[in-house]
N, C-alpha and C positions, 0 to 999 in steps of 0.2 A: 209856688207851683200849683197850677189849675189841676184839679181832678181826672184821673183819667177817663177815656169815654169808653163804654163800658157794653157787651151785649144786652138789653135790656131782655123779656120774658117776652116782648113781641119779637123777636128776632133781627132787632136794627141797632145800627148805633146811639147809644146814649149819656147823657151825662147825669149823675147821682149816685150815690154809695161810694163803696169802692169797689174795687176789680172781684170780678168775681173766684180768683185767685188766693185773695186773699182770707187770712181766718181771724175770725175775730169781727168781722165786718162787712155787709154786700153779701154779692150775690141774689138770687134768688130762687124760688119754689121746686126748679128742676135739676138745683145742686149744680149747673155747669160749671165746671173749673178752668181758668185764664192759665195754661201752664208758664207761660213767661210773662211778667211784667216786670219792668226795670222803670223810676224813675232818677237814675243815676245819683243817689245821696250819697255821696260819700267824699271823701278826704281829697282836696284838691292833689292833682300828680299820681294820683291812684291810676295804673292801667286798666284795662277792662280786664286783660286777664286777671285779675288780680281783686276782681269788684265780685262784690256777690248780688246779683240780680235781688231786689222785692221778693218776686215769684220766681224756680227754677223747677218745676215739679222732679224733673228727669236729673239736676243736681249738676249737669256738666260744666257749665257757667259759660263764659265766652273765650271765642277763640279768633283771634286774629287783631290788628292795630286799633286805635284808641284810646284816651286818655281822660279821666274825669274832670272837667275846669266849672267850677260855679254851679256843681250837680247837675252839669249833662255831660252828655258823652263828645268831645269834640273828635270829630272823623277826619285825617288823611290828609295830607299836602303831597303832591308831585304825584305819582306812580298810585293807580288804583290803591283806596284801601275799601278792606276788606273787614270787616265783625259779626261773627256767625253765632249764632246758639242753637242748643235742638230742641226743637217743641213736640218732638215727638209725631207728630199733623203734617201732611200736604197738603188736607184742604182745611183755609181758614181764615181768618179776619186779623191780618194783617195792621196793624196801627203804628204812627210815632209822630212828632211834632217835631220839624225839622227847622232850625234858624240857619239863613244867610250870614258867612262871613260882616261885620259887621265894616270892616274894609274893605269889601265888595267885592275880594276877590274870590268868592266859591265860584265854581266852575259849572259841577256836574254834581247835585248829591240825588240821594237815593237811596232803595231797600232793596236788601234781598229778600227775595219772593219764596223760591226752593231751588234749597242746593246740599250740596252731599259735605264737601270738603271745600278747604281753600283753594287749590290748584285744580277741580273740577270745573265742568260745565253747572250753568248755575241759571238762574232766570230771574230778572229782576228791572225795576221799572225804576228810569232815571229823568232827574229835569236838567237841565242843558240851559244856562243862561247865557252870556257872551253873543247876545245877537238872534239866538236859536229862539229862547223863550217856549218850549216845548216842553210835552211831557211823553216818555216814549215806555214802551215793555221791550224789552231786550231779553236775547239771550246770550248771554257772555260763558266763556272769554273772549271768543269770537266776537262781538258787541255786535249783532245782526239784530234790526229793529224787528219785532214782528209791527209794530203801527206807531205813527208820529201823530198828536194832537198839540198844534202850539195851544197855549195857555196863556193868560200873565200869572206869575208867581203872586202870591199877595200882596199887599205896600208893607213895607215895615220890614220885611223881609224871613218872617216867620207863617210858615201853613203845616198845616197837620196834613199827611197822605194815610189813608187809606186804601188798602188791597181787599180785596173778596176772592178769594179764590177758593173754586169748587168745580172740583172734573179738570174737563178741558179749560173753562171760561174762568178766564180773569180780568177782572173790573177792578179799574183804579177812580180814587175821588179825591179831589183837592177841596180841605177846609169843607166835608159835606156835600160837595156837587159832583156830581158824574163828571169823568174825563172822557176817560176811554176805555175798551176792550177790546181783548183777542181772546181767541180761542187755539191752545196749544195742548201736546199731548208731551211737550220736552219737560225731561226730568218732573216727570208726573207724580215719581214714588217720596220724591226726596224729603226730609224735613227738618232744615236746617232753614231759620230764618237771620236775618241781620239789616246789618246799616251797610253803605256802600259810595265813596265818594270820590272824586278826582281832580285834579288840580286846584288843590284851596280847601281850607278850611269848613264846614259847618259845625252849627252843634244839634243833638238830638236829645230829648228829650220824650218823657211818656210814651214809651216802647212796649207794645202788648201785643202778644200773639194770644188769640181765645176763637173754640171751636166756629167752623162755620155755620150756622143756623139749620 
């Protein structure tokens, strides 16, 4: 498993140490704390309810579908799923490394951005393959796009997404490059982040929520 990427002391994403979450190791000068970071190690058939995150600062763990296979988290067949944690933050720097089905049937994967509960209104940014090839911010459960940027997913079938969210503006990055942004003021307050997928399998991997800059 590759290192997580990390807020570095200039304010941007980066790779070196470890999370700054963690103790014992990483971080730097201005003590900022990664309050979630999960890179799923544990007991293949473990639930996520049932997994204990790396980093949980706030201790709630996760709530909703998931399973651990091969130390990542594999998300959802059929009917949305959904896996939430609370990081305490609305505004913040979003991360995970998200793998395509490797029978190519993932559909739609993605993150939740902020949201309260599972059966709430929620905001979060989904890729769409099956012809679409896009990357979109959504607000669900309603699934209303705020903005559609088609994309190619990476070859191989694994990219790291990135979120920034701060205020109203939210900027999504695939594997480091800008995609897209809106600017939204829904479910502003909330601070519940997660995984989120539908029809088909992924798996995720190196899941960090740490403050915004």
């Amino acid at each position: 498993m590759r290192r997580l990427r990390t807020l570095n002391s200039f304010g941007r994403i980066g790779i070196g140490g470890q999370p700054w979450g963690w103790r014992g190791g990483g971080g730097d000068a201005a003590g900022v704390v990664c309050p979630v970071v999960d890179t799923f190690t544990d007991v293949d058939g473990t639930l996520l309810l049932a997994h204990t995150p790396d980093v949980d600062i706030l201790g709630g763990g996760w709530d909703g579908g998931g399973i651990i296979t091969g130390d990542k988290a594999r998300i959802g067949v059929g009917a949305p799923s959904i896996s939430l944690i609370d990081s305490g933050m609305s505004d913040m720097v979003l991360e995970a490394t998200l793998t395509k089905d490797a029978g190519g049937v993932s559909q739609q994967i993605g993150l939740i951005i902020r949201s309260n509960a599972l059966s709430t209104a929620f905001v979060y940014v989904r890729y769409i393959f099956l012809g679409f090839n896009d990357m979109r911010i959504v607000h669900g459960p309603d699934n209303t796009d705020y903005v559609v940027q088609p994309v190619a997913w990476p070859a191989g079938g694994t990219g790291t997404i990135r979120v920034e969210a701060s205020g109203t503006l939210i900027s999504v990055y695939l594997n480091d490059v800008f995609v897209v942004s809106t600017v939204t003021a829904d479910e502003l307050a909330e601070m519940h982040q997660g995984l989120w997928g539908f029809l088909g399998n992924y798996d995720a991997d190196d899941f960090s929520v740490c403050p915004f800059p």
